[in-house]
N, CA and C atoms as an extended XYZ file, in Angstrom:
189
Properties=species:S:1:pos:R:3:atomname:S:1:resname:S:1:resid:I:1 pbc="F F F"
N        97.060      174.080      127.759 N   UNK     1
C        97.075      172.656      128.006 CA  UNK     1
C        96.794      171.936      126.687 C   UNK     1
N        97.752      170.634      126.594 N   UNK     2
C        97.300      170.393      125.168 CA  UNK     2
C        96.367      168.633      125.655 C   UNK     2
N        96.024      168.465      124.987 N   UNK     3
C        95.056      166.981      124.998 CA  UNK     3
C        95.005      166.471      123.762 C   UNK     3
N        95.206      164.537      124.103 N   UNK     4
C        95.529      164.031      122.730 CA  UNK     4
C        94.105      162.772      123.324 C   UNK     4
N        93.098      162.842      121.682 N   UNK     5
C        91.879      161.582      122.362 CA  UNK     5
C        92.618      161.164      120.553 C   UNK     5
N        91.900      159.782      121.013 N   UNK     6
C        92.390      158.555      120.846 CA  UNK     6
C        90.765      157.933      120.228 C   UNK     6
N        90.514      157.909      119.043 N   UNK     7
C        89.585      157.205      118.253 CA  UNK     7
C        90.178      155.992      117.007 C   UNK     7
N        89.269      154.854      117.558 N   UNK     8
C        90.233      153.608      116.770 CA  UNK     8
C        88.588      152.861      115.775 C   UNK     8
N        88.667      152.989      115.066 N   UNK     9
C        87.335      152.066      114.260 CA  UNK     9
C        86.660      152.945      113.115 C   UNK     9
N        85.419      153.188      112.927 N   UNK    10
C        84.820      153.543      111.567 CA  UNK    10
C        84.316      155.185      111.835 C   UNK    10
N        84.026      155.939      111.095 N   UNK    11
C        83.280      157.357      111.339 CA  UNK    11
C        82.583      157.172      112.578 C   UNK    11
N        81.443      156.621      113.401 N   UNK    12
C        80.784      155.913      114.109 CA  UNK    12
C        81.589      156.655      115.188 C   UNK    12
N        83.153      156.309      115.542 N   UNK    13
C        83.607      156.383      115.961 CA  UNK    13
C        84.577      157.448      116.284 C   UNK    13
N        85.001      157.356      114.912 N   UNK    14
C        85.953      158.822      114.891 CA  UNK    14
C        84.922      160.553      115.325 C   UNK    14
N        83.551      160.263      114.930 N   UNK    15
C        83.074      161.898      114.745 CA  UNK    15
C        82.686      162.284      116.296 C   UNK    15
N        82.415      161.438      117.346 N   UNK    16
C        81.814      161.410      118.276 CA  UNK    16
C        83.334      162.105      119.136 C   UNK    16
N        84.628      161.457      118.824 N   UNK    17
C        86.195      162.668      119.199 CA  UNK    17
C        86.274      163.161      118.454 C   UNK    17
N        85.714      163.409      117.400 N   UNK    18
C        86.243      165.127      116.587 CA  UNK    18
C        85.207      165.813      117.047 C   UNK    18
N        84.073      166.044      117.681 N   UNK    19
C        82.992      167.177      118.335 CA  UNK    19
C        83.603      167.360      119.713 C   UNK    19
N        83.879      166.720      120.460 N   UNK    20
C        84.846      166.823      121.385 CA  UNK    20
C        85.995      167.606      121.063 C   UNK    20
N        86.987      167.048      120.016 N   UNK    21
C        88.091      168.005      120.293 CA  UNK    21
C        87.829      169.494      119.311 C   UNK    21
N        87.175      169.495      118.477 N   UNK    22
C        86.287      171.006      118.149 CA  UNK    22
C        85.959      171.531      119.503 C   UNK    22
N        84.970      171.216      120.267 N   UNK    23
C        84.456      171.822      121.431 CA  UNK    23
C        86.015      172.350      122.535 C   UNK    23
N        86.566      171.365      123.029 N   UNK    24
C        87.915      171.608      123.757 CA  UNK    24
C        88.930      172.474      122.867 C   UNK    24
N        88.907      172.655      121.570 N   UNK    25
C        90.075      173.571      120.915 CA  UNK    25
C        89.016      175.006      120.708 C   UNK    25
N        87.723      174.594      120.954 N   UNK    26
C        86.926      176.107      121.222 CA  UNK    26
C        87.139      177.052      122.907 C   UNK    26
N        87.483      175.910      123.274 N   UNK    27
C        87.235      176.095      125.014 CA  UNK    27
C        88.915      176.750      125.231 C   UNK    27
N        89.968      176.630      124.145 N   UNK    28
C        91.280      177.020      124.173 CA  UNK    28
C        92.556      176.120      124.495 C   UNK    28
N        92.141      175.266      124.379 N   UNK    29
C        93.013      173.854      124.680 CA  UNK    29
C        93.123      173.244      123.363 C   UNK    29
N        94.840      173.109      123.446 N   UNK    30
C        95.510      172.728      122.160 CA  UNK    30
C        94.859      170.894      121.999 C   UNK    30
N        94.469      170.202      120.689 N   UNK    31
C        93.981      169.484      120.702 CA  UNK    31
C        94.822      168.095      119.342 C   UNK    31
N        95.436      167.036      119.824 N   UNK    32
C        95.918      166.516      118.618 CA  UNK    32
C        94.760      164.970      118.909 C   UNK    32
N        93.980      164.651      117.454 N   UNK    33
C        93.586      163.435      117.383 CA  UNK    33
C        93.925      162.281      116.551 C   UNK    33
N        94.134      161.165      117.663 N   UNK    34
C        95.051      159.992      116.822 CA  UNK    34
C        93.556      159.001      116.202 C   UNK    34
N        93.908      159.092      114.822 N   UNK    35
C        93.025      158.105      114.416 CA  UNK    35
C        93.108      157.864      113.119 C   UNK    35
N        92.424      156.649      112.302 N   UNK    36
C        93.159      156.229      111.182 CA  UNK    36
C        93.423      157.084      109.760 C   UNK    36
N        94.210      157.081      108.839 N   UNK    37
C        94.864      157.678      108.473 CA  UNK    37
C        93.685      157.998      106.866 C   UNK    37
N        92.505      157.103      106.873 N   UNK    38
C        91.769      157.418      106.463 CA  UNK    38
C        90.929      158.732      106.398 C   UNK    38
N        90.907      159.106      107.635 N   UNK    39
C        90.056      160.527      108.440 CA  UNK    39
C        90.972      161.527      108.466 C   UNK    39
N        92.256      161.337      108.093 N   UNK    40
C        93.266      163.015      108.513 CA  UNK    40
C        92.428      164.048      107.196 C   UNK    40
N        91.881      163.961      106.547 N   UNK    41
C        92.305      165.450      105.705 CA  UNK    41
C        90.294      165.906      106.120 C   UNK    41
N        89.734      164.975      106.746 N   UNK    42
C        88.576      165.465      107.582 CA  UNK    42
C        88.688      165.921      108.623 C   UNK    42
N        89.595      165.512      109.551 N   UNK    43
C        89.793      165.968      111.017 CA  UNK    43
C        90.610      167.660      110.685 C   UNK    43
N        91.474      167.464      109.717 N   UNK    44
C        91.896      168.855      109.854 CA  UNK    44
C        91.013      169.711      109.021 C   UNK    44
N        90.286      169.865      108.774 N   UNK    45
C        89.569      170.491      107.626 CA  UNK    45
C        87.912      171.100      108.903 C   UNK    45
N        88.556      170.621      110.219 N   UNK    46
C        87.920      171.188      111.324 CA  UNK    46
C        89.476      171.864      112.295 C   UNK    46
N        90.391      171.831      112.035 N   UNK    47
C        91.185      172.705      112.380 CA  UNK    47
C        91.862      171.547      113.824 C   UNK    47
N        91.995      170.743      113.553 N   UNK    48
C        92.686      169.909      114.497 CA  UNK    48
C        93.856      169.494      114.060 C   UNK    48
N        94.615      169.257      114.999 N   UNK    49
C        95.799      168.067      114.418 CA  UNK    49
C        95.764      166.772      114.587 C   UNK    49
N        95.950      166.257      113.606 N   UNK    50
C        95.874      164.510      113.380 CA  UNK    50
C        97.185      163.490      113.388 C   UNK    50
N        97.219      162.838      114.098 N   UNK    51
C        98.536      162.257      113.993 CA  UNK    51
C        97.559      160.427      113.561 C   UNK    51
N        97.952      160.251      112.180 N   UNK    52
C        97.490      159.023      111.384 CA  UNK    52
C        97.757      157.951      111.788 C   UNK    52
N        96.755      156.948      112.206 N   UNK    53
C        97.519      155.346      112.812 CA  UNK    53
C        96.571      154.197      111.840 C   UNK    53
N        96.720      153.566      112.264 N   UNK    54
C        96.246      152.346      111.208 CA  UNK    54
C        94.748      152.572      110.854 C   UNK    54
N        94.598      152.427      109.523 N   UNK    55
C        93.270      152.149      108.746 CA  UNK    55
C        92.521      151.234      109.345 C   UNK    55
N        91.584      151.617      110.088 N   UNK    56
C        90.631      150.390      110.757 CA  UNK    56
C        89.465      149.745      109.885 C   UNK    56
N        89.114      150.630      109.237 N   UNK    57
C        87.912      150.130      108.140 CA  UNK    57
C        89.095      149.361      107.201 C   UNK    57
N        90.544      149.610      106.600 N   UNK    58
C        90.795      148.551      105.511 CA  UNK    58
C        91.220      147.257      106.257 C   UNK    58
N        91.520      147.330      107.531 N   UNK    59
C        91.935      146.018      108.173 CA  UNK    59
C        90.502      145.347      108.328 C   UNK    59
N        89.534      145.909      108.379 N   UNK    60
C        88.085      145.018      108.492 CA  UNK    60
C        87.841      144.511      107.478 C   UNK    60
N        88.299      144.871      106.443 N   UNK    61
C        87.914      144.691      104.596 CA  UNK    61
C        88.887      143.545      104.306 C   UNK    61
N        90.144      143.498      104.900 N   UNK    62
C        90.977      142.719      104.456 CA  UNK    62
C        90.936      141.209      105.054 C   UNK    62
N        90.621      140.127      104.531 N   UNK    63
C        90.601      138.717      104.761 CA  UNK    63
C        91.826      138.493      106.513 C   UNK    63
């Protein structure tokens, strides 16, 4: 079974679905997490797949 979670905003945010999908890709369930494109080479560097969506911390930075 594969499962896709969905984290949108700052680390805060993102690490609380990457222990989750670590835990569920331990449990044997294929795991892809969408979140900003800031976090891909952290999310995989725990063995997940990342599919990159908008930078939420530079849209907060930006006027």
């Amino acid at each position: 079974m594969r499962i896709v979670l969905f984290a949108s905003g700052t680390r805060g945010d993102v690490q609380p679905m990457l222990a989750l999908g670590v835990a569920l890709r331990a449990a044997g369930y294929g795991v892809r997490l969408l979140a900003g494109a800031n976090f891909a080479a952290w999310i995989e560097s725990y063995g997940l797949e990342v599919y990159p969506t908008l930078d939420m911390e530079a849209l907060m930075r930006s006027p």
